[in-house]
C-alpha positions in Angstrom: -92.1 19.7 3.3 -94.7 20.2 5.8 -95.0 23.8 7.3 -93.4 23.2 10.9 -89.9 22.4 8.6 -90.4 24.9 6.5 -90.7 27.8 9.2 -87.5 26.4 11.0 -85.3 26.9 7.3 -87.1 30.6 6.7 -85.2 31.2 10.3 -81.5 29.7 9.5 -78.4 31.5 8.5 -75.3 30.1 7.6 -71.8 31.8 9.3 -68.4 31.3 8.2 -65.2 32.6 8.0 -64.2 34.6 5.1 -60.5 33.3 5.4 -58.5 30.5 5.9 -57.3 30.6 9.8 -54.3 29.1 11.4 -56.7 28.9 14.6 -60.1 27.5 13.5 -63.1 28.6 15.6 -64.6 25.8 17.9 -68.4 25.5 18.9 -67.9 26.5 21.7 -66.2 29.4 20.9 -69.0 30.6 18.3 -71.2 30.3 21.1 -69.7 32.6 23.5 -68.9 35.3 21.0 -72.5 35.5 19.9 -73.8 35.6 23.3 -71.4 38.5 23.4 -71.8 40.7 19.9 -75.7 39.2 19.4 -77.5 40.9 22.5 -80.9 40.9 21.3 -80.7 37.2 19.2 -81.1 35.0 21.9 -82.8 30.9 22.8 -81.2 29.6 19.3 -79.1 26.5 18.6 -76.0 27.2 17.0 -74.2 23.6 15.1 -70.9 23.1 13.9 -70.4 22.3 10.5 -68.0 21.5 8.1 -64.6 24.0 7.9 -65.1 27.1 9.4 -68.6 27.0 8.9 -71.7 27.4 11.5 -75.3 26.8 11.5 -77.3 29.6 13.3 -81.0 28.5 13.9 -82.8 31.4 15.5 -86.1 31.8 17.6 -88.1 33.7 15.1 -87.0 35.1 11.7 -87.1 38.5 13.0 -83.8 37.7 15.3 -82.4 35.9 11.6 -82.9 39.3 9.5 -82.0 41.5 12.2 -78.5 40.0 12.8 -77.5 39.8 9.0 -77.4 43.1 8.9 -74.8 43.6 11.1 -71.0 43.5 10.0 -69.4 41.0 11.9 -65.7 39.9 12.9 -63.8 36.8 14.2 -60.5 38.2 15.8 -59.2 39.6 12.8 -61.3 38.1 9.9 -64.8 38.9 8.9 -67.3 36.6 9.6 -69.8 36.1 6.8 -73.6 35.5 7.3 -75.9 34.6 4.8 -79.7 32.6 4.6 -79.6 28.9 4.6 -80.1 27.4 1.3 -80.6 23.5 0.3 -76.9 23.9 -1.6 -75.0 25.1 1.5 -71.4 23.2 1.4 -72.3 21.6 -1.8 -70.4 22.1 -4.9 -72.4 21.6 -8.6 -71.2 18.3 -9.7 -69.6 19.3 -12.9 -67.1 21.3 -10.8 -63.6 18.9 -10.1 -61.3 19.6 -7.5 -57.5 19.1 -7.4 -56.3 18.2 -4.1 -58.6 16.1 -1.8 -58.0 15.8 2.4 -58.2 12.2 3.1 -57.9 10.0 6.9 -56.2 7.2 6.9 -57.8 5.0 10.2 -55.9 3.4 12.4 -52.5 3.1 11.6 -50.2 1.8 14.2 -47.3 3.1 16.4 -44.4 1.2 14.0 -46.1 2.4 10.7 -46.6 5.9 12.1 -43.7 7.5 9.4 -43.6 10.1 6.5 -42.7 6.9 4.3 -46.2 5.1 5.2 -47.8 8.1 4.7 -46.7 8.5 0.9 -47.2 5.3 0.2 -50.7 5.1 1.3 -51.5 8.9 -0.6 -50.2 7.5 -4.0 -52.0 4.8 -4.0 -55.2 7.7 -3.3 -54.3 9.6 -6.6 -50.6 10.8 -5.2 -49.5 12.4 -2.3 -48.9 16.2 -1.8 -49.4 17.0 2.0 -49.2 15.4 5.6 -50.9 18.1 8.2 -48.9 19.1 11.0 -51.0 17.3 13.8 -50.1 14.4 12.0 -46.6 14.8 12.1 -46.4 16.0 16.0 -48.8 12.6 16.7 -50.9 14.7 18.5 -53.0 12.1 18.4 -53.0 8.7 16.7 -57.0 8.1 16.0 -56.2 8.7 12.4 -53.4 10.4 10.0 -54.7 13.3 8.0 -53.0 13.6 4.3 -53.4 15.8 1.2 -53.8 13.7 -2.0 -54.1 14.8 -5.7 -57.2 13.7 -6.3 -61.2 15.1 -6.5 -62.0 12.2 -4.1 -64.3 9.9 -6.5 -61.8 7.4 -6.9 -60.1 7.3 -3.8 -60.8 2.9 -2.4 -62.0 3.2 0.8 -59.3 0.9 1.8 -55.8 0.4 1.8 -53.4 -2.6 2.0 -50.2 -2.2 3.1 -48.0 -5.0 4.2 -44.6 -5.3 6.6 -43.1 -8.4 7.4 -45.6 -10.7 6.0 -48.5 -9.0 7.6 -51.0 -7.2 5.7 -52.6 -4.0 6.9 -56.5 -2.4 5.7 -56.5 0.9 6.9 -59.9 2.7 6.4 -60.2 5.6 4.2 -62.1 9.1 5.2 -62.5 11.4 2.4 -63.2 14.8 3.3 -64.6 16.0 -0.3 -67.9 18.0 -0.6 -71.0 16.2 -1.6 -72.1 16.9 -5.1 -75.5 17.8 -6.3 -77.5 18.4 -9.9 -80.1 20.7 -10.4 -83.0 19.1 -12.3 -85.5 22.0 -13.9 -89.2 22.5 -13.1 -91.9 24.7 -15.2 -92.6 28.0 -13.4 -93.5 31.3 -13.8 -91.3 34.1 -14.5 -92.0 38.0 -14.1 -93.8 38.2 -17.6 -96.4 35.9 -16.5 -95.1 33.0 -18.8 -94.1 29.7 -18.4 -89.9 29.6 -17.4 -87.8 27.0 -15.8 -87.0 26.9 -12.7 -84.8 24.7 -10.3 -85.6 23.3 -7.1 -83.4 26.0 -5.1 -84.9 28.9 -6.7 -88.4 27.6 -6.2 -87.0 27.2 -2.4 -85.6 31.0 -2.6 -89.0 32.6 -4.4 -91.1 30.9 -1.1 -88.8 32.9 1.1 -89.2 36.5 -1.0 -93.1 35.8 -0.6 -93.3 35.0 2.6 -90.6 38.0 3.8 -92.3 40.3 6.7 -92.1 43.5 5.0 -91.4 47.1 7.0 -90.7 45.1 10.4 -86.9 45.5 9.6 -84.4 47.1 7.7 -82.9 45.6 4.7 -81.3 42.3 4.8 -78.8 41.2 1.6 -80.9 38.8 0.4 -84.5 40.0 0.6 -84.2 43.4 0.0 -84.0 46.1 -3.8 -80.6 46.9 -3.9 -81.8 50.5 -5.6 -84.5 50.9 -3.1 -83.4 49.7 0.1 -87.2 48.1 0.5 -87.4 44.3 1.5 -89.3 42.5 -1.2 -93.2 42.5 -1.9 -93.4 45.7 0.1 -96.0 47.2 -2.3 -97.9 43.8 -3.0 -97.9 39.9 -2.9 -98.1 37.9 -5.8 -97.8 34.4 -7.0 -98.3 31.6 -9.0 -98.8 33.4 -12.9 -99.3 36.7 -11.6 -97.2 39.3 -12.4 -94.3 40.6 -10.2 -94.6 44.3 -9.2 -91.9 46.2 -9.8 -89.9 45.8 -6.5 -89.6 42.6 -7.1 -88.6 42.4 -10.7 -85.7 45.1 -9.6 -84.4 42.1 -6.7 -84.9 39.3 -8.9 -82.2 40.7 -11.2 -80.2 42.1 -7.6 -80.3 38.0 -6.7 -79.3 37.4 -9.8 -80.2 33.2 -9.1 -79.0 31.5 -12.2 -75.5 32.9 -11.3 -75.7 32.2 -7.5 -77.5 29.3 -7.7 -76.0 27.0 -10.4 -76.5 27.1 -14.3 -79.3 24.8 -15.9 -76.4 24.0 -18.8 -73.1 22.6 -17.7 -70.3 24.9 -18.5 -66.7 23.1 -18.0 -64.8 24.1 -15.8 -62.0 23.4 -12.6 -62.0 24.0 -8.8 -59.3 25.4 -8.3 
């Protein structure tokens, strides 16, 4: 990672939606609320991503820390901001999920039905769902269905036939891509050897680098007990020893529990 990339991630934040909404924000809706509620972050890019979720890339990370401190609101939901991180809309691969949105491409007028669309989401691990835009044929570019399934498994085609023609219809599946922590050696707060993964490696460059006493505290680089951003008293690194501010936010991040487990506990998305 070469510095110019690694300044731009130090000065990304991640916004979303804290709750599911009937009326998803657009892009360019983001963009003229924050122009609105963000007078003094101005000159960033702002990129749609997947769900409700938006990337905020700011001038300077000045304008980044400044703005998560705020408590912020779309219409009548909060709207969460936190610092970019490599495993932003990932999920740990262990993790399986039950029900899988899935778009079926292309499907003409005559097969347009509730019936196709059944028959097409069994064959994808068993329907459960066709969204409503779908139904009103709102438009016809592709039909959007709920399948039980974690989306590993789903073909990326299906056949179906009518009156001795057969059909492929391209399959979208709109699951989450997976990733796996592999550890690295490290150094922990006592000065000895620990393992670390890649993403807290990623998060310890950001505590280091933070630009102490320029702003108040931000919730991810600052001592939850004593409101100070990290390394206000001194830097360290490599098999130093951590003062004492930053042992007391280490255990505030609390990374093994944010960031994914080294083992592999078993468990379900629900």
């Amino acid at each position: 990672m070469d510095d110019q990339e690694d300044s731009l991630f130090k000065r990304c934040v991640i916004g979303s939606c804290g709750e599911e909404l009937k009326e998803k924000p657009t892009l360019a809706d983001i963009r003229r609320w924050s122009s609105t509620n963000w007078k003094k972050a101005f000159g960033g890019n702002i990129y749609k991503l997947n769900g409700n979720a938006f990337l905020f890339e700011f001038p300077n990370k000045h304008m980044a820390e400044q703005t998560l401190q705020g408590q912020w609101r779309w219409k009548n939901c909060s709207f969460h901001l936190e610092w970019w991180n490599p495993l932003i809309g990932s999920i740990p691969n262990y993790l399986k999920c039950k029900e899988t949105w899935i778009r079926v491409v292309g499907i003409p007028l005559h097969l347009w039905s509730q019936k196709v669309f059944q028959e097409i989401g069994e064959v994808c691990g068993g329907w459960i769902a066709t969204v409503e835009e779908t139904e009103l044929k709102n438009h016809m570019k592709w039909a959007r269905l709920l399948v039980a399934s974690d989306g590993r498994k789903i073909p990326k085609e299906v056949s179906i036939e009518r009156n001795r023609i057969t059909y492929h219809f391209p399959i979208w599946v709109e699951c989450k891509p997976s990733f796996e922590i592999a550890p690295e050696s490290g150094y922990g707060t006592n000065g000895k050897e620990t393992r670390l993964n890649p993403v807290q490696c990623f998060t310890y460059g950001i505590i280091q680098s933070a630009s102490c006493n320029s702003v108040l505290e931000s919730h991810q680089l600052r001592d939850s007990s004593r409101k100070q951003h990290v390394g206000c008293k001194r830097k360290t690194a490599g098999g130093e020893r951590f003062n004492e501010t930053c042992d007391l936010h280490m255990t505030h991040l609390n990374l093994k529990s944010d960031l994914g487990l080294l083992s592999k506990p078993n468990g379900t998305m629900p």
